[in-house]
C-alpha positions in Angstrom: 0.0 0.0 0.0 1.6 3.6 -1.0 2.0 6.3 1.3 -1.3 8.4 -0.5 -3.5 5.1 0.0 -2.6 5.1 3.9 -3.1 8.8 4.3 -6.4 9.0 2.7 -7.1 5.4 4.6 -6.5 7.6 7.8 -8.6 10.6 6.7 -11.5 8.3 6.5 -11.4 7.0 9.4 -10.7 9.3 11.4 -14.0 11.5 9.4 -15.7 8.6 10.2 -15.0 8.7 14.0 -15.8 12.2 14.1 -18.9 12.2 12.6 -20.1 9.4 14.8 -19.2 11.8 17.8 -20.9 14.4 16.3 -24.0 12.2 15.3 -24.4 11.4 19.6 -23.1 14.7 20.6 -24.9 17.3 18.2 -27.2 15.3 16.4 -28.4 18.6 14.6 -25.6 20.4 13.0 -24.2 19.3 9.8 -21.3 17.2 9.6 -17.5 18.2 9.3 -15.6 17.2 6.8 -11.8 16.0 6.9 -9.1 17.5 4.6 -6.0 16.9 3.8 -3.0 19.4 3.0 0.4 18.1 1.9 3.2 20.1 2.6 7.3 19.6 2.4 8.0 17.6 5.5 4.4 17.0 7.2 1.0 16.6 5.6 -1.9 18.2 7.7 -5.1 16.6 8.9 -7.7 18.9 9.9 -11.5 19.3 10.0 -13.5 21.7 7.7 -16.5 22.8 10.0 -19.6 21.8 8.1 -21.3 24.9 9.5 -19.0 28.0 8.8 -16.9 26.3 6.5 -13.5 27.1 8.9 -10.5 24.9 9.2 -9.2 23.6 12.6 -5.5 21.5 12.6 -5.6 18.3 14.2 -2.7 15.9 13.0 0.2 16.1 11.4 1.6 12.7 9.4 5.4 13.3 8.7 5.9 11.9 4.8 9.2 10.2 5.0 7.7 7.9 8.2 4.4 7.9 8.3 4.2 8.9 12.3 1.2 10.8 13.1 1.5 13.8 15.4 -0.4 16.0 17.2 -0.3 19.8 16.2 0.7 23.2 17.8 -0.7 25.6 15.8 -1.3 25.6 11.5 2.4 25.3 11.2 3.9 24.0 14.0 3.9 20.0 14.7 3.9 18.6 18.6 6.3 16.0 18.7 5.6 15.4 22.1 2.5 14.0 21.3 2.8 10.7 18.8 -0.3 8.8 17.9 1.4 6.2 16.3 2.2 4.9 12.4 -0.4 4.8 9.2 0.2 1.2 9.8 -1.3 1.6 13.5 -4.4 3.6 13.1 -6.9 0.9 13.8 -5.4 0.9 17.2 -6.5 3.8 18.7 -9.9 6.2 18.8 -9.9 9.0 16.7 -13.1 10.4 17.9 -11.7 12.4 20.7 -10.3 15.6 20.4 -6.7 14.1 20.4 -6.7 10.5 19.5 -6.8 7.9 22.7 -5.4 3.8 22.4 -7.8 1.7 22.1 -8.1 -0.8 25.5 -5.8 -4.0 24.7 -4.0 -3.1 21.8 -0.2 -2.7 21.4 -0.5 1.1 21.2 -2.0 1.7 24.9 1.4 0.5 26.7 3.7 2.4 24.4 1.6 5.6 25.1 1.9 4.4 28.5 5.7 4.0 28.2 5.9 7.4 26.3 4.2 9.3 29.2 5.9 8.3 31.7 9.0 8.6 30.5 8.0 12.7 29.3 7.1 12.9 32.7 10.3 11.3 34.1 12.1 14.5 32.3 9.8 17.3 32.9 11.4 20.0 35.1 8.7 22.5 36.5 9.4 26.0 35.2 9.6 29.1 36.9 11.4 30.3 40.2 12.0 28.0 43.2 9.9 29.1 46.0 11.9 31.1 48.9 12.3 28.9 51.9 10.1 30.3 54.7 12.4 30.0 57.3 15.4 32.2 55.4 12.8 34.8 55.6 12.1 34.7 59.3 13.9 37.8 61.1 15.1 37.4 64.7 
């Protein structure tokens, strides 16, 4: 299967997933649609608003691998935040706002893995907190 095939085999599922959210959710607005832009590096995934016609990011899908990532702003990917590989996309739940593993599957304990180790490394930003008792005048 080529690269394009994937891709468009990830746009329709994840339009699919959406509009079964939407269905439940707002069962009287039109449906979105789900576009695709390609671009140098990364092609974009985002939702044309059936309503107004506007386009919000979702995803990003990097060309040369395939990985699917979650997105900053219109030009900006989040690497932080992997959803997996075009080969990988039945695992999880696109329905979401941000996709979620589905229960089971391979791709739950490597998001598992993957959080915890982002966690591991995160250093709180911002000034240390003055220690109450240097302030304490005698």
């Amino acid at each position: 299967m080529s690269y394009a095939e994937k891709l468009e085999a990830f746009r329709s599922l994840f339009e699919k997933h959406n509009d079964e959210r939407r269905a439940r959710l707002y069962p009287n607005l039109t449906p979105d649609k789900v576009g695709t832009e390609t671009g140098y590096k990364f092609d974009k995934v985002f939702i044309i608003n059936g309503d107004n016609g506007s386009r919000s990011g979702r995803y990003m899908v990097e060309s040369r691998t395939g990985d699917i990532y979650g997105i900053k702003s219109w030009t900006q990917v989040n690497k932080r935040r992997w959803y997996g590989t075009l080969d990988t996309i039945e695992q999880y739940d696109w329905s979401d706002y941000y996709a979620r593993p589905l229960a089971g599957q391979p791709a739950e304990k490597d998001q598992y893995e993957r959080e915890q180790k982002i966690r591991a490394g995160h250093k709180k930003r911002g000034r240390r907190p003055k220690a109450a008792a240097f302030h304490k005048r005698s």
